[in-house]
Structures are given as structure tokens and as C-alpha cells.
N, C-alpha and C positions, 0 to 999 in steps of 0.2 A: 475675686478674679479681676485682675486688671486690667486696663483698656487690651494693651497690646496684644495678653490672653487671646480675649474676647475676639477679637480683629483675626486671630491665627484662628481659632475654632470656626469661626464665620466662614473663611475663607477653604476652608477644609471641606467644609457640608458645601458650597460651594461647586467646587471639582467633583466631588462625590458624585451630588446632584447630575450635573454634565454629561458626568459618564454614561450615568444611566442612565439618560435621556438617548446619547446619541445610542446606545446599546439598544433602546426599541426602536427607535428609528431605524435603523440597521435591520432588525430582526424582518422589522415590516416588510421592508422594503425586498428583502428576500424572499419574502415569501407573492410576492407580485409576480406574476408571470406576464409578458406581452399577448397582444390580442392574436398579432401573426408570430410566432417563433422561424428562426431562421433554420432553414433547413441546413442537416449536417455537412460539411462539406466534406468534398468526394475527390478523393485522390488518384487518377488513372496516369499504370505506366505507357511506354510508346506502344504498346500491343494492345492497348483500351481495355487491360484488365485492372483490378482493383489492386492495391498494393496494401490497403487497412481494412481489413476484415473487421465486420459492423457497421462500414458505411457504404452498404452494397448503395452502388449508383441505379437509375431508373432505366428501367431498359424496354421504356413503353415507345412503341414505335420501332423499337429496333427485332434485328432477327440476326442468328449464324450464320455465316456466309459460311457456303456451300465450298468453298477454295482451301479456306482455312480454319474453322470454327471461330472466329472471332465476331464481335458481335459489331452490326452494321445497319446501315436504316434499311431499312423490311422490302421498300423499292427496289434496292441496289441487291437483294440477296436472293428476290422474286425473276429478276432479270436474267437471259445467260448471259456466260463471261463474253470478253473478248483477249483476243491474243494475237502479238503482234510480232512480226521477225524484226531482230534487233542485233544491229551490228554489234560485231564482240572483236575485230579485229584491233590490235594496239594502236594503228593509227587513229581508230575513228575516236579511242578513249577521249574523257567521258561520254557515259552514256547517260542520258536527262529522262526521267519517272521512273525509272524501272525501280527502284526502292518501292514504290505504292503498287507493283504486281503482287498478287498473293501465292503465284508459284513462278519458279522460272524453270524451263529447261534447256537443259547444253549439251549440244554434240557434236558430233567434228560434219564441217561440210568440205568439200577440196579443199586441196594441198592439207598443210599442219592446222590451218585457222580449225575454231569453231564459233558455233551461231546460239545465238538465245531466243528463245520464245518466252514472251512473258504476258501470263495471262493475268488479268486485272475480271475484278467482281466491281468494286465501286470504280463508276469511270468518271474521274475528275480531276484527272493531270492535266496540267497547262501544256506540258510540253514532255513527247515520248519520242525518241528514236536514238540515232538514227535508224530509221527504218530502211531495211533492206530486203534483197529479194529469196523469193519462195524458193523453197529445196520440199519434193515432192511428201517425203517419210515425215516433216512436221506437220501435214496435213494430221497425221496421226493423232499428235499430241493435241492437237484442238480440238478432234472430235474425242478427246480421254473427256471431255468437260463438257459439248455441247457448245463448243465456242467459235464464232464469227472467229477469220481467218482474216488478218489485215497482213498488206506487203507492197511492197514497190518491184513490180516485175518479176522474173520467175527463174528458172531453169525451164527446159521443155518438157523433162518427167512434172514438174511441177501442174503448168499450163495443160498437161493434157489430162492430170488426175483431177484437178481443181472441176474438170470438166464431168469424165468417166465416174467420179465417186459424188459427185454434184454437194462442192463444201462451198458453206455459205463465206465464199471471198469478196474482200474488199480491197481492190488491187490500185494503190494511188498512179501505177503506172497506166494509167488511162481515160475516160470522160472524168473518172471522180478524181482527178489531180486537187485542182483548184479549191473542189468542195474537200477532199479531207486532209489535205498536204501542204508543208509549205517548205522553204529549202532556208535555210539558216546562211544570213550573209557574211555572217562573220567568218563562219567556214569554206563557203563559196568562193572568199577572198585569199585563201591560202591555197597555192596551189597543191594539186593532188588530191583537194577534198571536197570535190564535186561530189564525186558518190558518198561519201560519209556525211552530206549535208541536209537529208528529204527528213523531217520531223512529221506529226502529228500531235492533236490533244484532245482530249473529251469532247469537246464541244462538235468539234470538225469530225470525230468520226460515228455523232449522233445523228449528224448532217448524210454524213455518208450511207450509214445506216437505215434513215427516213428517206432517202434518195432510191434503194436497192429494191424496198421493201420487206428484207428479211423478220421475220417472225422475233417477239421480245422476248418471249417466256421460253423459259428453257421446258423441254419434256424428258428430263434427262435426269436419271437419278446422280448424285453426289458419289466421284470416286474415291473420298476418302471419307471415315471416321474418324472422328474426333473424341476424344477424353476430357472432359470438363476442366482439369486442370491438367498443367505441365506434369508427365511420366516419367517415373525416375526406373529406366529399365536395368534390369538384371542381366548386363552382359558385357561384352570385352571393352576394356576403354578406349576411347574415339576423339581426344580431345584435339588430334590436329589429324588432318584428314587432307590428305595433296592427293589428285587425280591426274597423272603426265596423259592428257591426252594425243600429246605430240611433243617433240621436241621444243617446238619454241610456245606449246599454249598448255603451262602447267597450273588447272586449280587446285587455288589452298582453300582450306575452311581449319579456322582454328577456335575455339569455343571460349569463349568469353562467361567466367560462374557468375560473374556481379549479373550481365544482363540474362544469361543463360539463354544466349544464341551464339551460331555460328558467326564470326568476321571474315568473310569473302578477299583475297585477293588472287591475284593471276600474275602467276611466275617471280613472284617476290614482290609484288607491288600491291599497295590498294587498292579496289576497287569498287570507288566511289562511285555516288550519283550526284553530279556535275549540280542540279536544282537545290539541292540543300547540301552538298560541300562533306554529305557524312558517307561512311563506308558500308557499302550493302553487309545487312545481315541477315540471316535465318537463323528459325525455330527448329527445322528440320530436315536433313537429308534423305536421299532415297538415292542410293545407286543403283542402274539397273542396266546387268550386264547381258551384251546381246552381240551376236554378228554382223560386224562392221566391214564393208568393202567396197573396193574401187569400182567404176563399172566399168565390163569391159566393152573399149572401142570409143568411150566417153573422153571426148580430145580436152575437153575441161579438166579430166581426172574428178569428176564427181563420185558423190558415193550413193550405196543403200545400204539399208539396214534391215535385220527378223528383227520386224515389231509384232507382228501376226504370230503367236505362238503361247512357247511360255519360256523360264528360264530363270535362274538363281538373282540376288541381288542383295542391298545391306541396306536397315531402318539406322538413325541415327540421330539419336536425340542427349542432351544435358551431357555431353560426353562420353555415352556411351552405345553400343551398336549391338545391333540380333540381325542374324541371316533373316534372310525373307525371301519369299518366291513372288513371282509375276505371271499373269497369263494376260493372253489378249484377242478374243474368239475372230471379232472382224475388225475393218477399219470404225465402222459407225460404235460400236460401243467402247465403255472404260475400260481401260487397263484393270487387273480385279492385281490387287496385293494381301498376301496373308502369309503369318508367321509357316514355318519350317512344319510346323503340325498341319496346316490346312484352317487353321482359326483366321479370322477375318484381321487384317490389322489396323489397330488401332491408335492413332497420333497424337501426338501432344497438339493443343490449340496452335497454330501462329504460321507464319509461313512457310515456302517451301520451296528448296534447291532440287531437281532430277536432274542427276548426271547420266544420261546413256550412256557406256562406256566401253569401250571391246574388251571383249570375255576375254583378251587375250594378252590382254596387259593388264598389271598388280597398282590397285594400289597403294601407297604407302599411309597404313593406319596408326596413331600410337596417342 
């Protein structure tokens, strides 16, 4: 064999060698685990639920809030709600937090307008309102939760039931101005929107609340059920959903499959929360159809409503909708909801729109 042979064979067992060197090195080195492994990461959508089954997230310290089934720290779920009247007229648009309420409800107050109440379980909005004033029949909807009653000023049904049904209110028109209220300059500086300018936020109305005295802990059982996951129910389809509650204040709800909630606007418009620039959505509908009217001799044209009773209504969830009934024994307890059989009803986890609506007008479902 010749040199050059010799030199090509050397160099061959050479490379060989190499390989299989770096091949155990390799092997070793896989089979090394760290002293601390990193834990798996954890993927949650805007609802704090998991989107990769397998890497359930840790849910120590947390609990269901009682609003919505979503899961929330244990303080905030231990706590009752609070709820707050919240302009809804076009001029005051936008409206700032109300995206972090985990229910809202809508229904007409004088003239065409209506009003919202949006109750919050975790309270840590910077910034909610505008706040407006008391209409006596959502005293109702606060006590459906056990919820502190927040407002700036009243009607006189209000002011007198606030009294006669003794609801724990927090009225910034008054000593508690300063301590839970403040008035938005930028608004203040446009004329006409003096009254569309009275906000509140978490902090100010823990203030106002350590101020009253009112009791933390709810003794109130939870008026809805919840289903571990999103329900995919068995009935007519519901993917856009318009509520004319007046001529000029018509809600739409149109359902969105990607995120698989409702998209909120009013009378062909958006409606957004002014804080994060995005368009209110929900998990869930409830319409609940009852006796709406003027009162009479009431020079405001104000109205009432049969909340005290019982009466038809529609669940409305992933697109699609089931009759449902309502009852409601007094003012101090929950609204009770259950399918058309008399079975308790039961909701997909995630928030949630009630429209009160008059029995007497349709709305348009499809």
C-alpha cells in the first residue's frame, strides 16, 4: 500500500472515529435531565380558560366566580358583587370598564333611551361610568346577586325604595361625592356633558364601601349555573340577535364562531369600551320578557316594570337559543331561571348580557 493509500485509510478511521464519539456524547447528554425542569407553559384565552388541553394551568388560590363561572382569585369570588348604573345614552358613548362587568343589564328608562347596570365580582377598574342616576325596578337586578347598589342621584321611586326595601346604596350624589367619584375634564369641557362626566373605580368605591360599613361577604346563593365548559345547545339558530327597544336605542348581538361570543352594538354601531378601544362581548344572552310602562301622572314619563312574578324568556348561547321561563318570589331574592320543563338552567361559563324587554314587542332572531 502506498503512502497516499495509507493517508486516505488514516483519514477515513479518523471521521469514523469522530462520529462516534460525538454520537455518545450526544446520547449522554440526552439523557441529562436539569435539577429544576421548567414548568409547561400555559396558554389562556381572553375568558382565563385554557386553549391546550394538557397544560391545565394552576388554579391554586383561585375560585368560580359566582357572576360567571370563570375562574378568579378566591377573595374576589368570596366577596359580593357590586353594580353600578351606567349611562347607555348616544351622547354619553363611550362607556369606560364596563367590558370587566361579568353581567350587564338593559332596559328602557324614560323617553326611547335605555340604561345599564353592570355588575362586577373582581373590582379592579381604573375607570367606570359614566355613572348615572337610580331608576327604582334596578334596585331589583342588584339584589338578583346580593349586590351593593352604586349611582349618582335618583328618580324619587328610586330615593324612596333605596329607603322602604333598605338596599345597601352608594349614592356619589352626596357626603360620598369626593370619596367615590370624580368628573372627567375632558368631558366637562364639552358642552352638554356635564352629566355624562361623574366616573368611578375600584379603589374609590372600596373607599366608599369602608366608609358606609356595608357587610363584605355575600349570604346569597349564586343565581346562575354554570357548565364546566362552553354548551353547544340543541335549538333554533341565534347567530344575530337585534332587540328594537325603541325606535332610536336598537341592540344588536351578532356571534362571533372564532371567539364564540356575542359582538354588542347599538343601532348599527360598535359598542366599545373607550379603556381598551375593543367592542363589548358576551358568552351569553338572556332575554327576559316582562311588563313595561309609563307611569301614570309621572311628568318625567318614567317607567315600571313586573319583575315580582314570573314570565317566558330566551337562553342564548354558541348561536343558538331554548325558551326559558323566569320567576321572581320578592325583591330581596334571585331571579330563579329554568328550561321550559321546569329543570334548573344551566350556562355556558363566561359573561353575560339581560335584556328586559317588553313582552310586547318581537325580536328579530336568525
Amino acid at each position: 500500500m502506498n503512502s497516499t493509500s495509507r493517508k486516505t485509510v488514516l483519514l477515513c478511521l479518523c471521521l469514523l472515529l469522530a462520529v462516534v464519539w460525538t454520537g455518545c456524547n450526544r446520547t449522554e447528554e440526552a439523557t441529562i435531565e436539569p435539577e429544576n425542569p421548567p414548568e409547561p407553559r400555559v396558554w389562556l384565552n381572553r375568558e382565563g380558560e385554557n386553549d391546550y388541553p394538557g397544560t391545565e394551568p394552576s388554579r391554586e388560590g383561585m375560585a368560580r366566580s359566582p357572576l360567571s363561572g370563570l375562574w378568579i382569585p378566591e377573595e374576589d369570588a368570596a366577596r359580593r358583587p357590586v353594580s353600578v348604573m351606567i349611562n347607555n345614552m348616544k351622547k354619553a358613548l363611550p362607556q369606560s370598564g364596563i367590558s370587566q362587568a361579568e353581567i350587564i343589564y338593559e332596559t328602557l328608562a324614560e323617553g326611547e333611551i335605555t340604561r345599564l347596570l353592570a355588575v362586577f365580582q373582581t373590582l379592579d377598574s381604573e375607570k367606570i361610568g359614566p355613572v348615572r342616576s337610580a331608576r327604582h325596578y334596578y334596585l331589583d337586578f342588584a339584589f338578583d346577586h346580593d349586590a351593593l347598589y352604586v349611582h349618582y342621584g335618583g328618580s324619587p321611586q328610586a330615593y324612596n325604595d333605596v329607603v322602604v326595601l333598605k338596599s345597601p346604596a352608594l349614592n356619589g350624589l352626596s357626603y360620598l361625592d369626593e370619596i367615590m367619584c370624580w368628573r372627567d375634564p375632558a368631558r366637562m369641557a364639552i358642552r352638554g356633558m356635564y352629566e355624562h362626566s361623574v366616573y368611578t373605580n375600584g379603589e374609590k368605591l372600596r373607599k366608599a364601601w369602608d366608609t358606609v360599613g356595608y357587610r363584605y361577604e355575600t349570604d346569597q346563593p349564586p343565581m346562575f349555573t354554570f357548565s364546566e365548559k362552553p354548551l353547544e345547545l340543541n335549538g333554533e339558530r341565534a347567530e344575530t340577535v337585534i332587540l328594537p327597544f325603541s325606535k332610536s336605542y336598537i341592540g344588536e348581538f351578532r356571534w362571533d364562531p372564532v371567539l364564540n361570543q356575542y359582538l354588542r352594538s347599538m343601532s348599527g354601531n360598535d359598542q366599545i369600551d373607550e379603556e381598551t378601544g375593543e367592542v363589548l362581548r358576551v358568552t351569553n344572552l338572556l332575554v327576559q320578557f316582562t311588563d313595561i310602562w309609563v307611569i301614570a301622572g309621572d311628568t318625567a314619563g318614567r317607567r315600571d316594570m313586573t319583575l315580582i312574578g314570573s314570565g317566558a324568556g330566551l337562553y342564548i348561547t354558541g348561536g343558538k337559543m331554548v325558551p326559558v321561563r323566569w320567576s321572581k318570589a320578592d325583591h330581596w331574592t334571585s331571579t330563579r331561571w329554568t328550561l321550559e320543563s321546569g329543570e334548573p338552567l344551566v350556562m355556558s361559563p363566561g359573561k353575560t348580557w339581560i335584556s328586559v324587554f317588553p313582552k310586547n314587542r318581537s325580536p328579530e332572531i336568525s
